[in-house]
N, C-alpha and C positions, 0 to 999 in steps of 0.2 A: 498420579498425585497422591502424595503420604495422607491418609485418614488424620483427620482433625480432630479433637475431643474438646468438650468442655469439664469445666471440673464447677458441679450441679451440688451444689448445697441445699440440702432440708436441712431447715431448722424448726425442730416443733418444739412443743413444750418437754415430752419425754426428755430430750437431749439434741446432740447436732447429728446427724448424717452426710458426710460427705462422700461424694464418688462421683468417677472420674468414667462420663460418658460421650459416645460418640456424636458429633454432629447428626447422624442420624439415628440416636436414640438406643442403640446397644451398650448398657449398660456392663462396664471391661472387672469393676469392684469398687469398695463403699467400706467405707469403719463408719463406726458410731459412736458416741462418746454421752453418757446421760447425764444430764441437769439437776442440782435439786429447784427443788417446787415448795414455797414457803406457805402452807396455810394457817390461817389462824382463824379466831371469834369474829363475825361481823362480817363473813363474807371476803375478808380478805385474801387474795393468790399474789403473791407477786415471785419473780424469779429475777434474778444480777444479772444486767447485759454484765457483766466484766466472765460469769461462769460459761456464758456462752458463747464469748468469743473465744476463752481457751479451749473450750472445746472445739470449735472450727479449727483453729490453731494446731492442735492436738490430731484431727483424724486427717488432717490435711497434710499435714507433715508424714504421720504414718505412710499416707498413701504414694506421695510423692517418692521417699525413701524407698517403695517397692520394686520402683522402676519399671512398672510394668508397662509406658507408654513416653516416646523421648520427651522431656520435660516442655521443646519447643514446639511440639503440635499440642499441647493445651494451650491455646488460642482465645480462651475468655472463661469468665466466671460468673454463672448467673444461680443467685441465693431466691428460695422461697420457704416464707417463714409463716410463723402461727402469724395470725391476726388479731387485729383488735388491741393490744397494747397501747402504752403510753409511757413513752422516754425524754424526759426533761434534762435537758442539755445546757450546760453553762457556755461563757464566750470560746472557753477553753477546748468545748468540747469534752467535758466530763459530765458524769450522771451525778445529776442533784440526788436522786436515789433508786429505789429499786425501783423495776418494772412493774406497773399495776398489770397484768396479764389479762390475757380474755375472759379468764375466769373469775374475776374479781367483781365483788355485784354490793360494795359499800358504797358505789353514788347511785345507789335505785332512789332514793329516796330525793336526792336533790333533782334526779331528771325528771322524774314524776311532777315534784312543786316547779321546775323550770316548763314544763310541757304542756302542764294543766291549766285550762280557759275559765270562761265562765261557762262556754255548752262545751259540751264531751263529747269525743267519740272514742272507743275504747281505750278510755283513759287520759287522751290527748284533746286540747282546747282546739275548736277548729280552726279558727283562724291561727293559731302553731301547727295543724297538718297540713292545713292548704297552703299554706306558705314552703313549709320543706316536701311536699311532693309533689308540687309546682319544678322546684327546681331540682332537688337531689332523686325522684323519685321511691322515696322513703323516707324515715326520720329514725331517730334514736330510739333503740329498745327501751322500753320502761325498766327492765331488769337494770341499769348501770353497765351493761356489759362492755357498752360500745368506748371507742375515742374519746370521744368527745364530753361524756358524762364524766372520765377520771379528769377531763383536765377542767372540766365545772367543779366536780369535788377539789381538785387540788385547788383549785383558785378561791373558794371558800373554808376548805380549813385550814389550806398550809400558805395562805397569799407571800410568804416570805419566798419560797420554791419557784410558787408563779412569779412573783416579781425577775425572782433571779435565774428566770429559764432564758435562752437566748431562743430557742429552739424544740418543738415537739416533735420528735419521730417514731415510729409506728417499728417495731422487732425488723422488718423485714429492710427497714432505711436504713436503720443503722449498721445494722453487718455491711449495708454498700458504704457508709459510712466508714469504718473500722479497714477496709479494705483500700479504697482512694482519698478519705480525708476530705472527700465532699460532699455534701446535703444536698438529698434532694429527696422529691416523693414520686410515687411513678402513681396515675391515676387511676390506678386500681388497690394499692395501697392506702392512696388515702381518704377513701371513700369513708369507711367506719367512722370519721372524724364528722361526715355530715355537713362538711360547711361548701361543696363544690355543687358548681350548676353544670348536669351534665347534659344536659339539653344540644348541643351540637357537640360537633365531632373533636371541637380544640376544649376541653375541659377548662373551666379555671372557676378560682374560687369567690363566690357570691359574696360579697361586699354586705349587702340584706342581712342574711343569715346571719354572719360574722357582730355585724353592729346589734341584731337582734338579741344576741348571748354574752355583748360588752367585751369583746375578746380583743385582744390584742392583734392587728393582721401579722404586724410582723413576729410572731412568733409561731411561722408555720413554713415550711419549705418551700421549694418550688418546685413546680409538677414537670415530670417527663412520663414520654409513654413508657411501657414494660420493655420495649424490644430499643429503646435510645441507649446509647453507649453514654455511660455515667463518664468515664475515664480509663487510665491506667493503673494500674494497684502501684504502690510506694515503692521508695526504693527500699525501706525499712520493711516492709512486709513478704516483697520478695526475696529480699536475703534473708528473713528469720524460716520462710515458710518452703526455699527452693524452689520458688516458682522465676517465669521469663519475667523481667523489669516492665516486657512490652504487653502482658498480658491485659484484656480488658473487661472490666464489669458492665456489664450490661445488665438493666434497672432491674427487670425480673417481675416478679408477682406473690403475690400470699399464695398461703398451700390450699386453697379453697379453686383461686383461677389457673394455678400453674395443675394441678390435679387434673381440673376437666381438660387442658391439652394434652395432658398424658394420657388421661383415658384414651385419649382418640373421636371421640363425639366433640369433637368443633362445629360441625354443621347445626345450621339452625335448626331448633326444635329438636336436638337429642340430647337426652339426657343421660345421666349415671350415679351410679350411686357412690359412695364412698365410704369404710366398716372400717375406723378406726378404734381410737380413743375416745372419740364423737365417730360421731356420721349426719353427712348431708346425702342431700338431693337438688342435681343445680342443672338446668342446658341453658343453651346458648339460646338468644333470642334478637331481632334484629332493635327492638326499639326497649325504652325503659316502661318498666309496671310495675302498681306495688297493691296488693290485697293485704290491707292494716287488718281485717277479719282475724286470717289466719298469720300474719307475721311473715307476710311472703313478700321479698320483693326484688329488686334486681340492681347488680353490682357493673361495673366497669368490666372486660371484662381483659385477659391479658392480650389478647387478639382485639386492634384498635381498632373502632365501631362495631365492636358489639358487647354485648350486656348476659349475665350471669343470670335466672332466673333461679330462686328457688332458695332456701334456707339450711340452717345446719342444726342438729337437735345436740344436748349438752355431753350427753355418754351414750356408749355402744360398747365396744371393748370396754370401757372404764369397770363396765356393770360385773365382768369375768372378775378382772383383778380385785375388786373388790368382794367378787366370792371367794374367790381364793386366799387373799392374805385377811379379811376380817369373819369370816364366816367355816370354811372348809379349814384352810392351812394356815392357822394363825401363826405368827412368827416366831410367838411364845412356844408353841406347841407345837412342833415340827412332826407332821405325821408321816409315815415312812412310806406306805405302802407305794409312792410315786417310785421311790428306791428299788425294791423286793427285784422286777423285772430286771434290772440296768445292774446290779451288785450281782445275779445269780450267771447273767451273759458275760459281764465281767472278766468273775472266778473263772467260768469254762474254758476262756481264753485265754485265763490266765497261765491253767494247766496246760492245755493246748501248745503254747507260746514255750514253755519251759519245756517239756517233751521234745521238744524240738533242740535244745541243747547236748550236744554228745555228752559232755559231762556227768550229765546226770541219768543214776539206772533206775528203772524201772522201782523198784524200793521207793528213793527217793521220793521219786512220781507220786504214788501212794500216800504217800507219810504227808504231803507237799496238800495235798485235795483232799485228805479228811482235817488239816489244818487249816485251811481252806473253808470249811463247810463252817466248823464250827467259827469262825469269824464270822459268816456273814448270819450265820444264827446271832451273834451276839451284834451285830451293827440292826438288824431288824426288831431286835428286844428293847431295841430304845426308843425311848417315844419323846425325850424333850435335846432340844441341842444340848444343854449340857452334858446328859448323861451320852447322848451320840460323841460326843467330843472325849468324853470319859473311857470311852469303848477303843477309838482309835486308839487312844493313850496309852490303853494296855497292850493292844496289838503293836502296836510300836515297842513296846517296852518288851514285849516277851518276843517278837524278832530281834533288836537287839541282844536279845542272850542266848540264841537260837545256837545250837550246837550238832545238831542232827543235818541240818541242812548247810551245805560248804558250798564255798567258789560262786562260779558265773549266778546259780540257782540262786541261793539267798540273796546276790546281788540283784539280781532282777526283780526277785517277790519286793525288796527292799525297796524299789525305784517307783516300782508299782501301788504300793503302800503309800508310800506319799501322793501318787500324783491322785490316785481315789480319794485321799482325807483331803488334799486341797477342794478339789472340784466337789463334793459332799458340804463342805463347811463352809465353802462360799456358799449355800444354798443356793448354785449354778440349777442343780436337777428342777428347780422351784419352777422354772422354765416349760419342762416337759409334762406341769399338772394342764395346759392348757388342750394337751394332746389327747391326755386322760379325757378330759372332760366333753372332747368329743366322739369317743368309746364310747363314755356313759350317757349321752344324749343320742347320739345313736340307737341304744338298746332301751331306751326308752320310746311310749308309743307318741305321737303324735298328739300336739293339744296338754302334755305333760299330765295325764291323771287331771285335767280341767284345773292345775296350776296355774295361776296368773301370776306374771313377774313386771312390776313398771320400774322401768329405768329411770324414774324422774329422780335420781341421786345428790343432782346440786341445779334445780330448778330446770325449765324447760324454755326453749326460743319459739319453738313453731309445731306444730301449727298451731300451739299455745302458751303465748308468753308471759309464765308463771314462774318469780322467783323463787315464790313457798311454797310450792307443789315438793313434794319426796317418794322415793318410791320406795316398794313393798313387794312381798309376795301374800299373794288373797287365795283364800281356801284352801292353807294348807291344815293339815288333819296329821291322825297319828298313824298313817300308813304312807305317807307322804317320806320321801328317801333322797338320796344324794341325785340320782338322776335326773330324779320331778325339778332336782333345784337345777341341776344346770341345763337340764334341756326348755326349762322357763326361762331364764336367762333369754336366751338364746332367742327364743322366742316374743320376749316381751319387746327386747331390740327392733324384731321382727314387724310387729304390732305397732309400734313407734313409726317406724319408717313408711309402715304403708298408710299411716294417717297422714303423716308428709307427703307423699305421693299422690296419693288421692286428691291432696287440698293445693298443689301442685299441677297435675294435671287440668283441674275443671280452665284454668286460663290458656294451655294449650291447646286444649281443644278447639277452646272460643278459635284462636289464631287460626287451626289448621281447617278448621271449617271455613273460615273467612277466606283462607288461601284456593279451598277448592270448594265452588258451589255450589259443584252438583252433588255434594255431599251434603244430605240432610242430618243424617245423626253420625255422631262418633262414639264407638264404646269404649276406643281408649286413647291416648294421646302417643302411648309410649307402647310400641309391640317388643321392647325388649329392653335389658338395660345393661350396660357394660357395669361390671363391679371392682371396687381399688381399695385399696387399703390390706393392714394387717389384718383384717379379722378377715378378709373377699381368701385368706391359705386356706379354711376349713372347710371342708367339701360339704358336713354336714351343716353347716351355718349359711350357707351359700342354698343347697336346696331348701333350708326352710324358709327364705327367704323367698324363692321363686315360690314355693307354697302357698306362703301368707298371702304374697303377691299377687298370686296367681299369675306371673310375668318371666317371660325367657330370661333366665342370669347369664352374663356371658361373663365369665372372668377375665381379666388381662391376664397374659402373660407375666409374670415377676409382678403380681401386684402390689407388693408394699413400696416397688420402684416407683411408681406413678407420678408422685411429686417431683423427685430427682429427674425423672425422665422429661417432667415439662418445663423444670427450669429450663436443662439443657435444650430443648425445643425452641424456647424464647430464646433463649442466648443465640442458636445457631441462627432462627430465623434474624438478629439482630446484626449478626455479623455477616448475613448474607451468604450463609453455606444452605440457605433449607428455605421453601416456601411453605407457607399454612397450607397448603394444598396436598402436599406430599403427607400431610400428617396420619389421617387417617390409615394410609396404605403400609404403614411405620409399623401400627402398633400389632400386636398379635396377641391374638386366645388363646387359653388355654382346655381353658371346657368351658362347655354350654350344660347347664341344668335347668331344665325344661318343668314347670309346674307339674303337679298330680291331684289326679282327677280325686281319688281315694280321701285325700284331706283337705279338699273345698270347704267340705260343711263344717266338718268339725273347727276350723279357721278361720270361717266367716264369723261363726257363731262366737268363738272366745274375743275377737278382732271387736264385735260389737259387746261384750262384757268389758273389755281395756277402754272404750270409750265411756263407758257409761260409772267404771269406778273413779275417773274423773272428775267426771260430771256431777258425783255425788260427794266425792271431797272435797274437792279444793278450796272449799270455805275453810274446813275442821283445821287442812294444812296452813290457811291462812291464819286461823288463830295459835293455831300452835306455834307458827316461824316467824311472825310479825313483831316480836320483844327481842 
């Protein structure tokens, strides 16, 4: 029987991801396609469902056109998208306007006055939490992050939008949407929205809730599970996009639940972590629970009856790029030294390459490599793009009037020349400062010179849910260097995740004790953790992690596939090629990095200085971010 594939769309906020994998999870190839990202004053993020669906559009097409697998064994489509959005949909089915994104925190303000009692408990009225963790086993973050607070904002500032919405769907609907032409939610989607009782196993949405927040019902989809066949994609989608007319979507899940089946930890009570743009900490769990303490609680999950345990913190990678384009590599001020390594292997080659042409003698050769030298002397004397751009200009201009060098030779240095100034002036190499920056965290000791870095960048979820919290680097000094800074980075991430973890753990514990009684105490909940995401490629990011931790890291295999890989998993398991059961045995490591003994203490010790500069700001942060 021919191997079947799915064609597994990530869609995050960065851009779309599409690739085209196999029913059982061998990922064959993937384009990407990037998004922009609109922020503004006030906390606002929003992004165009219309740039994201040309981007689906776009790497789908690409990949199809490869031909690398016969068009008729992709056999279904299953999408997993960022979470937490809000898309308001006319009769038409067009967007009233842009997406409020996950990121967007301008209805903090109204869920706070919609949530707040007359007694309180971290912020929320009780009778409003005993109500929604009765039935949703959580409630709406204070921050505005969630569903449900844009479409409370929307319905008080912009009530024209809310009147004239037919429909709210969540990023991850609408691409099913865009694809079949029909609405729906799948119950793990629409959870963020907060208005569903998921108390037994057929989800549906609490009427209570609903009337409690004066919402309209019918302006919300209908619920399917993640693995229900939505439909078949159009006849207009498959002729623009080359796919089979019989193809089918299957509902799918956000990249939070399709993630943890890619990791491979479906089983109860294991968890993993995840090192993107963000980073969580989520396992599976048999029943719903929610610690309002720490902002912990549990989601739907893509595998029906069972539940997500555990939270996502706001940036992880975010905290890198952010050194790198406002801090290190401004964009203003392009600094080379990322170049220096890559233009000098280049040239060698370049000579190399041309030596190899009978043409040319030995002379030539010579004459070719000390012009040569001096190029890449004048492309590293430049320090701002223009003047970089300035530099190729000349080199361009004085090969064009090249006279010493004839025939195939100059043709090639000629062809060469170009494709170096493309790939330089794209700020392509801007790429390879990440690689760097694990060189130089590396070579640095451990603890960073007692460097502290907090990731709070654009507020925090868990295990403290602080919108005006910001972060910082604390005790730096004048011996402090590029390394201190990115091996704090690195670390502060680190420092983050194990507060998550820690506050995480204390309820799986409780579980695993209660499961086995002759166990009196537990030291840990988790003996190990699978790791995913783009930031789980860095070998040194990845031990500091088990460090911090003090916890076995196993990395997946292709970890930035994770996502793509668990669509496809729902999808297959949907169409009946895969059972939940096989999953585990699917996924594959790549390395295990095992804790060390040598930076316990020094790790414990900074781990309880990151809580404690907290603890002692987040007032100051309050008055500063609160106008």
């Amino acid at each position: 029987m021919a191997t079947k594939y799915i064609l597994a769309i990530d869609h995050g906020t960065s851009g779309a991801k599409t690739a085209i994998v196999s029913t059982q999870g061998a990922v064959v190839d993937w384009v990407f396609q990037e998004v922009p990202l609109h922020l503004s004053e006030g906390g606002c993020a929003e992004q165009d469902p219309a740039d994201w669906w040309n981007a689906i559009k776009i790497t789908t097409k690409k990949l199809i056109e490869k031909k690398l697998v016969p068009v008729e064994d992709i056999v279904g489509i299953c999408n997993t998208s960022q979470w937490s959005g809000m898309i308001p949909l006319d009769e038409q089915g067009n967007c009233l306007m842009r997406c409020l994104i996950w990121m967007d925190t301008r209805a903090a303000e109204i869920t706070q006055k919609t949530f707040r009692g007359t007694l309180n408990v971290s912020g929320y009225g009780a009778r409003n939490i005993l109500a929604w963790l009765k039935r949703t086993g959580g409630a709406p973050s204070l921050s505005g992050k969630d569903s449900i607070s844009k479409i409370l904002w929307l319905k008080e500032k912009h009530p024209e939008i809310y009147n004239s919405t037919r429909v709210f769907l969540e990023p991850q609907d609408y691409v099913n949407f865009k694809f079949t032409g029909k609405i729906a939610a799948s119950y793990a989607s629409i959870h963020l929205h907060w208005l569903t009782d998921v108390r037994k196993k057929k989800i549906k949405y609490s009427k209570k809730l609903i009337r409690r927040l004066k919402l309209d019902p019918n302006k919300f989809p209908e619920l399917m599970k993640s693995t229900d066949v939505l439909g078949t994609i159009t006849e207009e989608v498959a002729l623009e996009l080359g796919l089979n007319p019989r193809t089918e979507v299957v509902m799918g899940a956000p990249d939070i639940q399709s993630a943890a089946i890619g990791s491979g930890a479906i089983e109860d009570y294991k968890g993993h972590i995840c090192l993107g743009t963000s980073d969580w900490i989520f396992c599976h769990i048999p029943n719903k629970h929610t610690d309002i303490f720490n902002n912990l609680g549990t989601t739907p999950s893509g595998i029906d009856g069972k539940f997500l345990y555990g939270n996502d913190q706001e940036i992880a990678g975010g905290a890198l790029t952010f050194l790198r384009d406002n801090i290190l590599y401004h964009m203003d001020l392009l600094l080379l030294e990322q170049y220096k390594e890559r233009l000098n292997e280049a040239f060698k080659n370049l000579v190399k390459e041309i030596s190899q042409i009978e043409s040319v003698s030995k002379e030539d050769i010579e004459f070719i490599k000390q012009r040569l030298m001096n190029y890449e002397a004048e492309l590293q004397e430049s320090r701002e793009i223009c003047n970089l751009s300035d530099a190729f200009d000349k080199i361009g201009s004085d090969l064009a009037k090249e006279s010493k060098i004839t025939g195939k030779a100059l043709d090639y240095l000629k062809s060469q020349y170009i494709k170096y100034k493309d790939e330089v002036l794209k700020e392509a190499p801007l790429k390879d400062v990440i690689k760097i920056f694990d060189k130089l965290a590396a070579s640095t000791p451990p603890g960073s010179n007692k460097l502290i870095f907090t990731p709070w960048l654009y507020g925090e979820r868990s295990p403290i849910a602080d919108e005006f919290i910001r972060g910082g680097f604390y005790n730096v000094s004048l011996d402090t260097n590029r390394g201190d800074l990115v091996r704090a980075v690195l670390e502060g991430v680190a420092y983050n995740i194990r507060w998550l973890v820690e506050s995480t753990e204390k309820y799986i514990k409780k579980l695993l004790l209660k499961q086995n009684r002759k166990l009196r105490t537990l030291e840990r909940a988790f003996d190990e953790l699978p790791i995913i995401g783009g930031g789980a490629q860095s070998d040194i990011w990845c031990q500091i992690i088990a460090d911090v931790l003090n916890i076995r890291i196993k990395r997946v295999k292709n970890p930035i596939q994770a996502n793509a890989r668990g669509a496809a998993f729902i999808g297959a398991v949907g169409l009946e090629y895969l059972r939940w059961q096989d999953i585990p045995d699917l996924v594959e490591f790549s390395d295990v990095f095992k804790p060390s003994l040598e930076n316990r203490e020094i790790y414990d010790f900074l781990f309880e200085q990151f809580k404690t500069i907290y603890k002692i700001n987040h007032k100051l942060y309050k008055t500063l971010n609160l106008q």
